[in-house]
C-alpha positions in Angstrom: -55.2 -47.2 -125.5 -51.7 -47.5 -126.0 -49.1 -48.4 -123.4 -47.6 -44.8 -123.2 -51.0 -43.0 -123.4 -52.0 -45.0 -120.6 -48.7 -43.9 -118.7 -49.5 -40.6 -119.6 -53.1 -40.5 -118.4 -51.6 -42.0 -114.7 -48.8 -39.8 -114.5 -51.1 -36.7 -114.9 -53.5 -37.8 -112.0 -50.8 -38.0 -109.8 -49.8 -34.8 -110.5 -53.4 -33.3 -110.5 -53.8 -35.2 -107.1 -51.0 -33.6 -105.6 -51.3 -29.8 -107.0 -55.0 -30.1 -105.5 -53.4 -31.1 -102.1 -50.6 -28.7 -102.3 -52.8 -25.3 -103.0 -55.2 -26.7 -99.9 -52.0 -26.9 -98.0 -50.4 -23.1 -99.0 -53.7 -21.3 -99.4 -53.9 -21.3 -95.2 -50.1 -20.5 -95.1 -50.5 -17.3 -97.7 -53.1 -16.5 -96.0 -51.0 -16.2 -92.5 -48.2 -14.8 -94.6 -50.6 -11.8 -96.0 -52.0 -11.7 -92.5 -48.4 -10.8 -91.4 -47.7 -7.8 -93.9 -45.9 -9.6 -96.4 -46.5 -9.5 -99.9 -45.5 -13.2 -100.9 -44.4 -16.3 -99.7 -41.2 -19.1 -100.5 -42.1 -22.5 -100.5 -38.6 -24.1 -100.3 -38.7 -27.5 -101.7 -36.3 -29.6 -99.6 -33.8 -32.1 -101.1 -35.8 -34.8 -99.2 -39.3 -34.4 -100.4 -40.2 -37.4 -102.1 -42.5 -35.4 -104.5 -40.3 -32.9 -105.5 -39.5 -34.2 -108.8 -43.4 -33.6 -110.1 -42.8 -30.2 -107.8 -40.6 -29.3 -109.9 -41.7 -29.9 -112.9 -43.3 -27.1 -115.4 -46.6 -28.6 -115.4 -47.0 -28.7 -111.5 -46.3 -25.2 -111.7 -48.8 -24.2 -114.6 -51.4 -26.5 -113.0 -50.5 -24.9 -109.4 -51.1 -21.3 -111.1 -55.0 -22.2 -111.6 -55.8 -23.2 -108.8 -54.6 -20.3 -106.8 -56.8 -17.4 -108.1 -55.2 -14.6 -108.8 -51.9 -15.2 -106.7 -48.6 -15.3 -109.2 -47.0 -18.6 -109.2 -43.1 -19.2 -110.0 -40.4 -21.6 -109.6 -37.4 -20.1 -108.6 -34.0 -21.7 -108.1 -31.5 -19.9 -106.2 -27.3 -20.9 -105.6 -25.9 -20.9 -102.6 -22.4 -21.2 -101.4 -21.1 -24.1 -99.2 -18.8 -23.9 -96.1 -15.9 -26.1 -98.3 -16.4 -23.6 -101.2 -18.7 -25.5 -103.1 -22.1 -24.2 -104.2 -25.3 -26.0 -105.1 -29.3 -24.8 -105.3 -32.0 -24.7 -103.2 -35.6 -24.7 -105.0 -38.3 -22.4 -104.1 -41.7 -21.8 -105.3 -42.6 -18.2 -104.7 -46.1 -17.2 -104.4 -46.6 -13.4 -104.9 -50.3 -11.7 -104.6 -48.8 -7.8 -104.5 -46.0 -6.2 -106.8 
């Protein structure tokens, strides 16, 4: 096995490892949410989560998707506008069971 497959094969666990924990984590949260009326829910990932560079990745997302049966899965990225007049984003990932 070559270097790179190798840092393939390790960089994919991780991820699998922490979609797994992630969906065990929301599932009781949508749950609550659903139990509250609501039709979806915003995960908002914050600027200091250290995973939130596989959370934001494509394949978190895609992998995310399976694991929640049935539930629609998205990654949503919204601007916002900063007291000095700036702007920057805030990311979200929207889980939505009812259109």
């Amino acid at each position: 096995m070559s270097l790179v497959e190798n840092l393939k094969e390790i960089q994919e666990k991780a991820i699998d490892e922490k979609v797994l924990e992630f969906a065990e984590e929301m599932e009781a949260t949508i749950i609550e949410s659903a139990g509250k009326g609501y039709s979806g829910y915003k995960y908002q990932i914050r600027y200091d989560n250290s995973d939130k560079h596989m959370m934001l990745s494509k394949i978190f997302i895609e992998k995310l998707q399976e694991l929640v049966d049935g539930v629609k899965v998205e990654f949503k990225k919204e601007e916002r506008k900063s007291l000095l007049g700036g702007s920057y984003y805030e990311h979200y990932i929207h889980f939505k069971w009812n259109d």
